[in-house]
C-alpha positions in Angstrom: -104.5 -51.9 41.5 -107.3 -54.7 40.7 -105.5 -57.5 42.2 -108.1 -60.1 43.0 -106.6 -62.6 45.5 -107.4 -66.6 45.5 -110.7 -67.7 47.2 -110.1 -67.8 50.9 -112.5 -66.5 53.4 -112.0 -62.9 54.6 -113.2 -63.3 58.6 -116.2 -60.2 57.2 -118.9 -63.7 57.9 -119.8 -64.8 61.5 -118.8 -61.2 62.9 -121.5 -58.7 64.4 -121.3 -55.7 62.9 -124.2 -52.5 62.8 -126.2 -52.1 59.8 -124.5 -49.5 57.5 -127.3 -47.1 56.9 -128.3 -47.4 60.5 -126.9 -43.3 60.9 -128.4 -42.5 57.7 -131.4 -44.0 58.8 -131.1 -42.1 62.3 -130.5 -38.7 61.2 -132.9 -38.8 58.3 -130.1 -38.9 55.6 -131.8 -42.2 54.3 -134.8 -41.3 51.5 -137.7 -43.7 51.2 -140.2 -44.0 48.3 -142.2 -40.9 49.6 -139.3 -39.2 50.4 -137.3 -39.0 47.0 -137.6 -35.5 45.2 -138.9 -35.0 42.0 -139.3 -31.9 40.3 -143.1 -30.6 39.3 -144.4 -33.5 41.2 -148.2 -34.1 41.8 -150.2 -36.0 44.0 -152.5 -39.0 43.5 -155.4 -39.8 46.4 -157.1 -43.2 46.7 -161.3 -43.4 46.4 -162.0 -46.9 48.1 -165.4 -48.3 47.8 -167.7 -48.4 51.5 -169.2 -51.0 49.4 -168.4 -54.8 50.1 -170.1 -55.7 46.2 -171.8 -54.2 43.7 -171.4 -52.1 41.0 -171.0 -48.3 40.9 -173.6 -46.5 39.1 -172.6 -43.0 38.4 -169.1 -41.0 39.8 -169.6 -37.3 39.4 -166.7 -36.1 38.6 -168.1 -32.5 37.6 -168.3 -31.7 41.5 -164.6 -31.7 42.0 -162.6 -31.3 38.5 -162.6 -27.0 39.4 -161.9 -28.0 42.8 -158.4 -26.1 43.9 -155.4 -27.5 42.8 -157.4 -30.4 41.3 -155.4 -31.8 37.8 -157.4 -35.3 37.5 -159.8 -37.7 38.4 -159.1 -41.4 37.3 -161.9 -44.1 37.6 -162.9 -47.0 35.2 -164.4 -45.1 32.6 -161.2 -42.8 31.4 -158.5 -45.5 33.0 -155.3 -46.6 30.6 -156.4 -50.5 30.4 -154.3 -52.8 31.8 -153.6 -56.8 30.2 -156.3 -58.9 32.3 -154.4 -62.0 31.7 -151.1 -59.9 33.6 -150.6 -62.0 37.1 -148.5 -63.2 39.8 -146.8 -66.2 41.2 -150.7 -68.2 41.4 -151.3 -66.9 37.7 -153.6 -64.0 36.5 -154.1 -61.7 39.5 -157.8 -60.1 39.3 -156.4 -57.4 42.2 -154.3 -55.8 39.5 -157.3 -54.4 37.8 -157.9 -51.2 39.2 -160.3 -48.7 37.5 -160.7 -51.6 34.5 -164.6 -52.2 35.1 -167.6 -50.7 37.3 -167.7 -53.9 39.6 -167.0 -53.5 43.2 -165.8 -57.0 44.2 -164.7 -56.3 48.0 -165.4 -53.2 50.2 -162.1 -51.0 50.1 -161.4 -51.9 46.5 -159.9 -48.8 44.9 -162.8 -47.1 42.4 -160.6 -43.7 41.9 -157.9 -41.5 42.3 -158.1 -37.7 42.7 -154.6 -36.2 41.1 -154.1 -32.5 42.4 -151.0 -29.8 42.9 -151.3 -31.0 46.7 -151.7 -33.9 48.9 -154.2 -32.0 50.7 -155.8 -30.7 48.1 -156.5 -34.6 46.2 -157.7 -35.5 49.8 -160.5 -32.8 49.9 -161.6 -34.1 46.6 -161.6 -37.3 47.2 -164.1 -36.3 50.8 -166.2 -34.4 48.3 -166.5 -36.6 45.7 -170.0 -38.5 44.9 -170.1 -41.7 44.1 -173.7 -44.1 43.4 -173.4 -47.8 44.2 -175.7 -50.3 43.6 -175.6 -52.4 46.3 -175.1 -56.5 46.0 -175.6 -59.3 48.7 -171.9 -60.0 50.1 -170.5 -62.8 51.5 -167.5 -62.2 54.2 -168.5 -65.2 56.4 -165.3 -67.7 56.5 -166.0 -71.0 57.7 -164.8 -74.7 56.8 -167.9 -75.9 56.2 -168.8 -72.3 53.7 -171.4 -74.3 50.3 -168.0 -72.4 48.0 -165.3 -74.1 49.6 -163.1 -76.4 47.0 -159.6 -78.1 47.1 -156.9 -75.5 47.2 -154.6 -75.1 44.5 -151.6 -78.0 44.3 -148.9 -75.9 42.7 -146.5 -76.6 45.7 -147.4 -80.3 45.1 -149.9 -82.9 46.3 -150.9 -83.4 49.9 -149.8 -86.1 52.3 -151.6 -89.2 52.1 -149.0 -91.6 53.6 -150.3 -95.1 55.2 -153.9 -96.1 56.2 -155.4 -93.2 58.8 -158.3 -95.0 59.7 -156.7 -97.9 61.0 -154.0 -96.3 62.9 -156.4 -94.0 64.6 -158.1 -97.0 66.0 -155.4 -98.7 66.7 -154.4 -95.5 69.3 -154.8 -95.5 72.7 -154.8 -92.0 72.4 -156.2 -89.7 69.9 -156.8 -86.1 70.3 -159.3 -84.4 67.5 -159.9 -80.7 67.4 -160.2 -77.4 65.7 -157.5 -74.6 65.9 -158.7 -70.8 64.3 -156.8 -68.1 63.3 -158.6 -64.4 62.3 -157.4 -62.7 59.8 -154.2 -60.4 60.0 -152.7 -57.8 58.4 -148.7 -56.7 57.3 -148.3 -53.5 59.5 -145.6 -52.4 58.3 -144.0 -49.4 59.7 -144.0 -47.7 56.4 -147.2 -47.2 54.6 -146.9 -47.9 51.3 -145.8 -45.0 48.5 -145.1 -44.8 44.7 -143.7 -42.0 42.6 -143.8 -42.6 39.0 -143.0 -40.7 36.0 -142.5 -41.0 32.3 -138.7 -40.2 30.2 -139.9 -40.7 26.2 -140.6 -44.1 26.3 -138.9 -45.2 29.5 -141.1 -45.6 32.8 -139.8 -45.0 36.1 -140.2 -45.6 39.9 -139.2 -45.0 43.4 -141.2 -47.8 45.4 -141.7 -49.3 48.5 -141.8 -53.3 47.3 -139.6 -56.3 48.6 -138.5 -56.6 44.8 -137.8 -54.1 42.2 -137.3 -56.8 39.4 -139.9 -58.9 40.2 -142.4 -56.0 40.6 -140.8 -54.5 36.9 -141.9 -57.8 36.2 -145.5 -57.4 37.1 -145.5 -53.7 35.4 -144.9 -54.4 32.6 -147.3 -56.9 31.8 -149.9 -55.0 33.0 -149.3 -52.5 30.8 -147.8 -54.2 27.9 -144.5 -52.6 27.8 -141.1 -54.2 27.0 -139.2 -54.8 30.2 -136.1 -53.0 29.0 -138.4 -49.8 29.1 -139.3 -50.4 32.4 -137.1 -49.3 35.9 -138.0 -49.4 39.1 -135.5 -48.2 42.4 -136.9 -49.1 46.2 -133.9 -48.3 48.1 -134.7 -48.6 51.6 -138.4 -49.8 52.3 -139.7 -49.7 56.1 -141.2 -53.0 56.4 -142.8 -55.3 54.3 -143.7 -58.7 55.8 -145.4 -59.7 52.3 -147.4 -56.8 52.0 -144.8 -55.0 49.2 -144.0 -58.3 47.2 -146.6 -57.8 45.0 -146.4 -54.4 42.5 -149.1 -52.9 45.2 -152.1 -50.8 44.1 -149.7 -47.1 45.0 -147.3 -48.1 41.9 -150.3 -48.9 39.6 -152.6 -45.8 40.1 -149.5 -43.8 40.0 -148.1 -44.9 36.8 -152.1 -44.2 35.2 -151.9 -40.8 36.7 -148.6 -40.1 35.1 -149.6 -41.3 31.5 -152.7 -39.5 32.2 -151.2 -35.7 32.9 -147.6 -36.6 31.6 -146.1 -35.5 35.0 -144.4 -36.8 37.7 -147.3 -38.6 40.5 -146.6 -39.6 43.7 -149.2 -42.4 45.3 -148.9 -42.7 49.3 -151.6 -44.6 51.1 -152.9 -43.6 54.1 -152.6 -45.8 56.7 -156.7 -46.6 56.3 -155.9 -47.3 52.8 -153.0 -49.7 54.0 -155.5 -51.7 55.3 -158.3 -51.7 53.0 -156.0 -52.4 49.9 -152.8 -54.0 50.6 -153.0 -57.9 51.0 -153.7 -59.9 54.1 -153.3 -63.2 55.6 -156.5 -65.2 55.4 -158.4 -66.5 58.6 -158.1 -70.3 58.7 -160.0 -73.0 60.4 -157.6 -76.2 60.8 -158.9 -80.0 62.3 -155.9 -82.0 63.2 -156.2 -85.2 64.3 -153.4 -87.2 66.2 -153.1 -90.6 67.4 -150.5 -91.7 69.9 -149.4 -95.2 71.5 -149.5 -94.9 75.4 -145.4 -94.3 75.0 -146.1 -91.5 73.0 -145.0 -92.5 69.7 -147.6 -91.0 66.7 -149.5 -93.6 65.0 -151.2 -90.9 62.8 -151.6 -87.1 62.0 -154.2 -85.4 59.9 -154.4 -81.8 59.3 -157.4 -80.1 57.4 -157.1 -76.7 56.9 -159.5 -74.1 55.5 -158.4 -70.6 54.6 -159.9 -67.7 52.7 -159.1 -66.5 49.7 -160.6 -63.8 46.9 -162.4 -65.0 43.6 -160.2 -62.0 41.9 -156.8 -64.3 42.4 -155.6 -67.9 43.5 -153.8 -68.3 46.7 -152.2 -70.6 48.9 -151.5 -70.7 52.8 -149.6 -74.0 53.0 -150.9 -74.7 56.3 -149.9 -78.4 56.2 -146.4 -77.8 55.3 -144.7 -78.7 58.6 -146.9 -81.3 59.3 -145.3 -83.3 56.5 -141.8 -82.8 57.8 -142.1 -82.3 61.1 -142.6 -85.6 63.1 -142.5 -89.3 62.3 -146.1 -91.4 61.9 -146.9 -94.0 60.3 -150.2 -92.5 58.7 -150.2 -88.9 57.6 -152.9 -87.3 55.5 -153.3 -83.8 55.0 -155.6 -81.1 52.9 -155.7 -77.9 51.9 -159.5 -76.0 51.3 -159.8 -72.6 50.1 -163.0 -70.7 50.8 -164.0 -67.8 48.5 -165.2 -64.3 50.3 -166.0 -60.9 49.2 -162.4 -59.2 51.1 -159.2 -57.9 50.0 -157.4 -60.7 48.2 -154.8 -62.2 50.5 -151.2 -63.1 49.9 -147.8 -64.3 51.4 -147.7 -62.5 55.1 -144.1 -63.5 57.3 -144.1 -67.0 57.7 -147.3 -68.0 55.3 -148.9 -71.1 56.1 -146.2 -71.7 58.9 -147.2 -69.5 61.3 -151.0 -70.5 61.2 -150.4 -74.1 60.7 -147.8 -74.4 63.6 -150.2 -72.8 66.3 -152.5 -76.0 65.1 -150.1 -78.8 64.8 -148.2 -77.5 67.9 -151.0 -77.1 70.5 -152.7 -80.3 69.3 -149.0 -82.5 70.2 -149.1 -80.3 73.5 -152.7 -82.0 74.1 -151.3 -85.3 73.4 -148.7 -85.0 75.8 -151.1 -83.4 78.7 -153.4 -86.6 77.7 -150.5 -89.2 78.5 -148.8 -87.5 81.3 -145.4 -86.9 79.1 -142.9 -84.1 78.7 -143.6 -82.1 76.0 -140.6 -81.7 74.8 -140.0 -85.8 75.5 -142.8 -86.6 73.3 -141.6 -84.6 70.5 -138.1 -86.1 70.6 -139.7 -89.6 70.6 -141.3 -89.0 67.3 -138.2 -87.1 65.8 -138.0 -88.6 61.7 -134.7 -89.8 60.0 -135.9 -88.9 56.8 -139.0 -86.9 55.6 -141.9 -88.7 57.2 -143.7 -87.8 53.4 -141.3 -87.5 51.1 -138.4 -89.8 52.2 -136.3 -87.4 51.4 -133.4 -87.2 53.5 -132.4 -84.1 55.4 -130.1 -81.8 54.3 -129.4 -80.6 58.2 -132.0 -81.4 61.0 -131.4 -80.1 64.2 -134.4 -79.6 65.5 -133.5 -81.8 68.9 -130.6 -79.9 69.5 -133.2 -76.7 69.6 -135.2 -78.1 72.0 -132.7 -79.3 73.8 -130.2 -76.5 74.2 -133.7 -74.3 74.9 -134.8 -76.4 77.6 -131.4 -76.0 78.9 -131.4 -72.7 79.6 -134.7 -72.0 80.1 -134.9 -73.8 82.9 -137.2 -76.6 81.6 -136.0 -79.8 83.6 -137.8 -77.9 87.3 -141.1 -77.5 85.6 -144.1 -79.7 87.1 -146.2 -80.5 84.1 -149.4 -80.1 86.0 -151.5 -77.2 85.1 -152.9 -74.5 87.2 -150.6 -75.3 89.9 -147.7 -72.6 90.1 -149.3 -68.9 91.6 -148.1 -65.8 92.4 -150.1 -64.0 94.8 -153.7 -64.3 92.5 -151.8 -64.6 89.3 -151.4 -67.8 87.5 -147.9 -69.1 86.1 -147.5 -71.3 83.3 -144.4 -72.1 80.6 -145.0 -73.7 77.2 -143.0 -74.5 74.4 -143.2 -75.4 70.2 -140.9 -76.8 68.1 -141.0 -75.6 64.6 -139.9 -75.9 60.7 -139.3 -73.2 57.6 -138.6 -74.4 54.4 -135.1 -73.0 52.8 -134.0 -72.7 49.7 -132.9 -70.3 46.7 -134.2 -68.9 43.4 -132.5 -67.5 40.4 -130.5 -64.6 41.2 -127.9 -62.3 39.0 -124.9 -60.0 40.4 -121.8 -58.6 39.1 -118.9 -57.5 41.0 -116.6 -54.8 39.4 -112.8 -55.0 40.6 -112.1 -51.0 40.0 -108.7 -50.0 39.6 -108.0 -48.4 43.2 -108.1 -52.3 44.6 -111.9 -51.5 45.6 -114.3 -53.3 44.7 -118.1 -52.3 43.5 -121.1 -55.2 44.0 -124.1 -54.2 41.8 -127.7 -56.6 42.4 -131.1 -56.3 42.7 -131.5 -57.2 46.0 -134.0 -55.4 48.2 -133.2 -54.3 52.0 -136.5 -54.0 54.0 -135.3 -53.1 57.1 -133.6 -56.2 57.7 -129.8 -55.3 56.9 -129.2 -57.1 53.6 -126.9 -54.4 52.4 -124.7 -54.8 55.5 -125.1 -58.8 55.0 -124.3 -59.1 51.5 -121.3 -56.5 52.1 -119.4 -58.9 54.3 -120.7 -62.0 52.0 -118.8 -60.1 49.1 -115.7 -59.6 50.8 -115.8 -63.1 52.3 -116.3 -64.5 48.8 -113.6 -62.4 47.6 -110.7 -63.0 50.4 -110.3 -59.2 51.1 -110.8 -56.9 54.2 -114.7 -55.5 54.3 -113.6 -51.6 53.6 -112.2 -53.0 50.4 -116.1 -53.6 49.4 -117.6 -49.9 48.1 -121.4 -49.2 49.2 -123.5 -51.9 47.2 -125.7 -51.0 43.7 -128.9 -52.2 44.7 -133.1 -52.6 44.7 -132.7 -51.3 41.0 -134.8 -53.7 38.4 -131.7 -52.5 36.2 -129.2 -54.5 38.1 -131.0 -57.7 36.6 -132.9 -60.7 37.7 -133.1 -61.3 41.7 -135.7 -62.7 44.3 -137.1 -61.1 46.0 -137.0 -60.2 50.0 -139.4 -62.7 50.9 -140.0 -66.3 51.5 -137.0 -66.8 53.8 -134.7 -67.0 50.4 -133.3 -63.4 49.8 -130.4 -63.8 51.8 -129.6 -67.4 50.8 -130.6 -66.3 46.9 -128.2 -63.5 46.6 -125.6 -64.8 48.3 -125.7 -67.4 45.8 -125.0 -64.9 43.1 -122.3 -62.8 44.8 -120.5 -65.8 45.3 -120.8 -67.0 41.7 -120.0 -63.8 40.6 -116.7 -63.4 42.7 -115.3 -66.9 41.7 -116.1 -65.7 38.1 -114.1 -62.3 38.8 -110.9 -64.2 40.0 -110.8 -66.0 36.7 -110.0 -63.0 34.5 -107.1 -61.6 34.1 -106.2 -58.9 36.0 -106.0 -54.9 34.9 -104.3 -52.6 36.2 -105.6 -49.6 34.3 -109.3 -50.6 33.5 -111.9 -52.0 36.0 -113.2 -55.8 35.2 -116.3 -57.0 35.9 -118.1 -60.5 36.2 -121.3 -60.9 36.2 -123.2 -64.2 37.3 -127.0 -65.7 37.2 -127.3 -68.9 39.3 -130.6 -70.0 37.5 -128.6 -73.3 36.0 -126.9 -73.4 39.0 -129.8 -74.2 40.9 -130.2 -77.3 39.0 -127.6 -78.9 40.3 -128.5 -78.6 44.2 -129.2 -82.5 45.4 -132.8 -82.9 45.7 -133.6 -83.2 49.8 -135.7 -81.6 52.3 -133.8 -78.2 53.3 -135.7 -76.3 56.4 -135.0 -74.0 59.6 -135.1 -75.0 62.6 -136.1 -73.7 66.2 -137.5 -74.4 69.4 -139.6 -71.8 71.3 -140.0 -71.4 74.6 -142.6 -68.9 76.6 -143.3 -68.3 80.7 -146.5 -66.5 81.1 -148.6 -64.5 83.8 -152.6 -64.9 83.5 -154.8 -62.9 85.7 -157.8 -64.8 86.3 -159.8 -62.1 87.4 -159.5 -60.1 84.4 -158.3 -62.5 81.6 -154.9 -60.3 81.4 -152.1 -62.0 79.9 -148.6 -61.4 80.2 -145.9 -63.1 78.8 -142.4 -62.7 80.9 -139.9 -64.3 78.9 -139.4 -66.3 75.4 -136.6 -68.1 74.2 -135.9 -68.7 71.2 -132.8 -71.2 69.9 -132.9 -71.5 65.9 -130.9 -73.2 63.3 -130.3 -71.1 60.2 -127.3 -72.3 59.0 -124.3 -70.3 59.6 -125.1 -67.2 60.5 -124.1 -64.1 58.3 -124.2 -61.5 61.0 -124.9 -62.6 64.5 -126.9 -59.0 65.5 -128.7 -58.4 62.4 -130.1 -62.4 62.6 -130.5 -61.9 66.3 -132.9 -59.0 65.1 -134.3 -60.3 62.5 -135.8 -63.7 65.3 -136.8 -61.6 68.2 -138.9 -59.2 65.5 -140.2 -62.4 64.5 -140.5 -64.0 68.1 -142.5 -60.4 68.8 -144.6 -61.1 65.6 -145.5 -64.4 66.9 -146.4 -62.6 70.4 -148.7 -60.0 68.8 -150.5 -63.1 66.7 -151.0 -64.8 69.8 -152.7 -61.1 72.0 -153.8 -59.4 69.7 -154.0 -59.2 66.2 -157.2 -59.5 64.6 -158.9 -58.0 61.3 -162.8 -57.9 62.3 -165.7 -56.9 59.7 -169.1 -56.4 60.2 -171.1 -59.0 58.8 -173.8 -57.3 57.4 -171.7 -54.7 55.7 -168.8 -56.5 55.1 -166.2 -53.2 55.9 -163.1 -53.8 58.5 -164.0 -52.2 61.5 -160.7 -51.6 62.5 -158.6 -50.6 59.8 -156.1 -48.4 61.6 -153.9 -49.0 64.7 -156.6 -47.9 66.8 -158.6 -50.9 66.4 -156.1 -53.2 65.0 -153.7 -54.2 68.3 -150.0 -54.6 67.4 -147.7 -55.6 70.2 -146.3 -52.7 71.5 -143.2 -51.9 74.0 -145.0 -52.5 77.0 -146.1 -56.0 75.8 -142.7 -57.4 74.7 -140.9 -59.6 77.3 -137.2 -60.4 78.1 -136.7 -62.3 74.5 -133.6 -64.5 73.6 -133.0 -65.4 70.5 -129.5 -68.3 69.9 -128.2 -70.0 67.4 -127.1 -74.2 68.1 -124.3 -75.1 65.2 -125.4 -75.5 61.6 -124.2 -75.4 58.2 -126.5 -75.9 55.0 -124.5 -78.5 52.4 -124.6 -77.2 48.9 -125.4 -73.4 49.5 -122.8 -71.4 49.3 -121.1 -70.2 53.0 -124.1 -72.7 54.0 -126.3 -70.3 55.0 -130.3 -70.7 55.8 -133.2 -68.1 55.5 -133.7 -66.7 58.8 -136.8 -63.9 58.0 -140.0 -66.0 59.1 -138.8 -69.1 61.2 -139.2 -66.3 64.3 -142.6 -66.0 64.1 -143.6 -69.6 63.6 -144.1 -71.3 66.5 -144.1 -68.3 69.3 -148.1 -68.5 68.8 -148.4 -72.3 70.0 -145.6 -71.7 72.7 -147.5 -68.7 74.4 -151.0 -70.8 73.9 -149.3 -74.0 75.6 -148.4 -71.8 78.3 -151.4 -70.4 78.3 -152.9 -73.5 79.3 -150.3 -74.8 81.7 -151.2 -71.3 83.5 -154.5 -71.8 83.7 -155.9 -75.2 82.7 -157.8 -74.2 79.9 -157.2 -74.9 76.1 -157.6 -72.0 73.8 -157.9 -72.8 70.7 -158.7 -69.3 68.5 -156.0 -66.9 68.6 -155.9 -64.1 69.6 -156.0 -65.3 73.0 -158.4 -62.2 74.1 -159.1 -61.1 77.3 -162.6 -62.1 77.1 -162.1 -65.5 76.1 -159.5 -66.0 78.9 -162.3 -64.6 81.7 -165.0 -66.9 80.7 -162.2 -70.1 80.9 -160.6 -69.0 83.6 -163.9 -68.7 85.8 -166.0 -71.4 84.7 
């Protein structure tokens, strides 16, 4: 019987449980985009372009068309065309336009795709396939200072320019000035990315691997001009997207041409090259920050310029200066954002945009204030804690960023470390400990659900949320039955990552979670005001886009406190990090494991941007060098330390069950903490991540 009980909380949030397609995922039960069967299916190979611009002159497509197995070859000259004003969230999206034109505009820029009976056989195409470029002068040299550089887009709004800089740097008795770099990076998600695609009448569909079926139906069907209803897209279970799948990726378009093309089903899967050379990156960035400090530490003024690359095809932004706004109290504090146009794959949102980047600047450069003055680091930072937004004036919705660092220095022993540098040894080794504080914006955006109450007492929770790997269906599971008052095996195995289910954000930009939570709750408070059936299911169905509206406007944000002991060989420039801590606000906390998981994945994010990660191209051919995992370092096992990951009390006001995103704030700050350590180990500032081991040998021995 559909009894639906008044609202009271079930117990199913706060509790640990395992993911529930963790056996399916073990066994290989659980199907992923490249998985999924579909009958009198062919198979679509990527062309990329060795060419970093230019145009291409001829494609000979007679040497491969009575190739084996060979059913197609797609390139700009027979390509369906796509809407050129079709876009994303920064507006019309130039990397959407695959096979539109015989311009080359970046070198691994998709110029065709080889459709054959076989996977193997579209690959020995594609190796045999001639191609003529004409060959333009490139430009894939980032720098601050690059003749192109402009002002960066404002669509997140204006840029600090609180009190007079000028005259409270002079007024310092301490002012550190200098330049933080990051390379660029890339996703690396486990999964490489796939699309099948496939054409019923006039109804499209997919099996993806994106962060957001709705949103990516979305972009589809714009770029092709068909009517959204006609339009469905599934991505089930996706291995891994940090960012990377958010956008409708270059596998779903090529696949959907190749289908319209031979009116069969096509499967796109890009090789792990390809994942590279197409799939969007974050952009190197060149920051100065400038800080000026009274002799008892408290911050006069901050300034933070940062550069970052970006492609002329689309806009971007990588909010660099966000927690520089919010973070600490000043009386001046001016910041910029300059974007530098360059011939490479377009970049976009990778885990913790902006954040992760712009902490390793802001947080090294308080560290140098503090070595400067002789303070605790942590002191200093709880000296210049704000009230209310330092820019805004906002107040705080929750701030417990002092509680972080305090509980973290707690436990991690803080209160015994001598602040000197290059003092503690272990044999020839040098030890050092560091730490960062660190912000994430929080939030929600529109979101739909609908909760069925079926006539067994079950009940069935349909929404368009995607899980990436991070547990969401396990989350939003206990969220249901919590909203609902019932027992969790009262809740049937959630309808989801289906663009049919209706409008939801996407898994990205720490909101998912908070987002669909949002809506199931909505949804169930609507379901307990119907009558009750006891021979037909009832259903409820909610969209919180007016809801939204309502939320009181304040500064909502994450909050943690990163800790990080290191080993540094001086004779080789080996680093080794021994332990991190991590303590995190995120509001109450859904599941305890799967949000412990989801921080120390991030906390081992922040560890592999601080060793190792680095996208390199030659400069005179513009082309990654090391577009695989052979060349482009991830950490691996051997690299990751003891990590702790904690929550200290915290409850978001006016989100429903007061939860917080918890997907990036893991990786921001881990960067600085490792590079203040770093630097406590051996005395030496570094400044460019990764910290390499040849830049540690020449600093270390000078």
């Amino acid at each position: 019987m559909n009894t639906i009980p008044p609202r009271r909380g079930s117990g199913a949030v706060g509790v640990a449980r395992s993911r529930l397609e963790g056996p399916g995922k073990v066994t290989g039960y659980v199907r992923y985009a490249a998985d999924e069967s579909v009958r009198d299916l062919a198979f679509g190979c990527l062309v990329t372009s060795p060419v970093a611009r230019g145009r291409i002159r001829h494609i000979d497509i007679s040497a491969v068309r009575d190739m084996p197995g060979v059913l197609d070859v797609i390139d700009h000259t027979n390509a369906p065309r796509l809407n050129p004003e079709a876009g994303s969230f920064f507006g019309p999206d130039g990397s959407l336009q695959l096979l539109q034109s015989d311009e080359v505009p970046y070198a691994g820029r998709p110029v065709a795709l080889v459709v054959a009976e076989t996977w193997e056989q579209a690959q020995r195409a594609v190796a045999e396939l001639p191609i003529d470029y004409l060959e333009e002068p490139h430009d894939t040299a980032f720098s601050a200072d690059h003749p192109a550089a402009r002002p960066a887009l404002d669509l997140f709004g204006p840029e600090a320019n609180r009190g007079d800089l000028d005259t409270e740097l002079a007024k310092s008795a301490v002012v550190v000035d200098e330049r933080y770099r990051t390379p660029e990076e890339h996703c690396s998600a486990m999964e490489p990315h796939s699309a099948t695609a496939w054409w019923d009448g006039v109804d499209l569909y997919a099996v993806d691997s994106n962060q957001g079926p709705w949103t990516v139906a979305n972009a589809l069907s714009a770029l092709f001009d068909l009517d959204m209803k006609r339009v469905h897209i599934k991505a089930e279970h996706v291995g891994g997207g940090f960012g990377s799948k958010g956008l409708c990726g270059p596998q779903l378009i090529l696949a959907v041409m190749a289908a319209t093309r031979i009116g069969r089903p096509v499967r796109v899967t890009l090789s792990r090259n390809d994942v590279f050379l197409t799939t969007t990156i974050r952009p190197p960035t060149d920051q100065r920050v400038r800080i000026g400090a009274d002799l008892d530490g408290r911050f006069r003024a901050i300034q933070h310029e940062a550069a970052f690359a970006i492609s002329p095809l689309v806009e971007y932004i990588e909010g660099c200066t966000e927690l520089t706004k919010t973070l600490y109290n000043a009386n001046a504090i001016h910041t910029s954002l300059t974007a530098v146009p360059v011939d490479t794959v377009p970049p976009y949102s990778m885990r913790a945009p902006g954040a992760a980047p712009g902490s390793f600047a802001l947080e090294c450069a308080v560290d140098e204030v503090a070595e400067r003055l002789g303070l605790d680091p942590i002191e200093l930072r709880l000296r210049n804690e704000p009230t209310a937004g330092p820019v805004s004036g906002l107040p705080f919705s929750s701030r417990e960023v002092a509680m972080c660092l305090r509980e973290g220095a707690r436990r991690f022993g803080w209160a015994t470390r001598d602040h000197r540098p290059r003092v503690r040894r272990e044999g020839g080794l040098l030890l050092g400990t560091g730490v960062a504080a660190t912000s994430f914006s929080v939030g929600a955006f529109p979101s739909s659900a609908s909760i069925t109450a079926e006539i067994d007492g079950t009940f069935t929770v349909s929404i368009g949320a995607s899980d990436i790997g991070t547990g969401a269906r396990t989350a939003l599971t206990a969220i249901a039955a919590d909203a609902l008052g019932v027992e969790i095996e009262r809740i049937r195995p959630l309808r989801m990552a289906d663009s049919d289910l209706g409008p939801a954000w996407s898994a990205g930009g720490s909101r998912g979670t908070t987002s669909w939570t949002w809506a199931v709750a909505e949804a169930a408070a609507r379901l307990r005001e119907q009558p009750t059936d006891a021979t037909n299911p009832v259903t409820a169905t909610a969209d919180t886009t007016q809801l939204l509206g309502a939320l009181a406007d304040s500064e909502r944000h994450a909050y943690s406190a990163v800790f990080a002991e290191v080993v540094v060989d001086p004779a080789t420039g080996e680093i080794r990090v021994r332990r991190l801590l991590g303590m995190f606000a995120i509001g109450r906390v859904v599941n305890p494991l799967l949000a412990r998981s989801q921080l120390i994945g991030g906390m081992i994010g922040g560890l592999s941007m601080a060793l190792h990660e680095e996208g390199v191209r030659d400069p005179r051919t513009g082309r990654q060098v090391n577009a695989d995992f052979a060349g482009y370092h991830i950490a691996a096992h051997a690299d990751v330390p003891d990590i702790e990951a904690d929550f200290v009390p915290d409850y978001e006001p006016g989100i429903p069950m007061g939860v917080k995103g918890a997907g990036e704030i893991g990786n921001v700050g881990t960067a600085a903490a490792i590079a203040n350590a770093v630097w406590h180990a051996t005395g030496a500032r570094h400044r460019a991540l990764p910290l390499r081991l040849d830049r540690v040998l020449e600093t270390t021995t000078r």
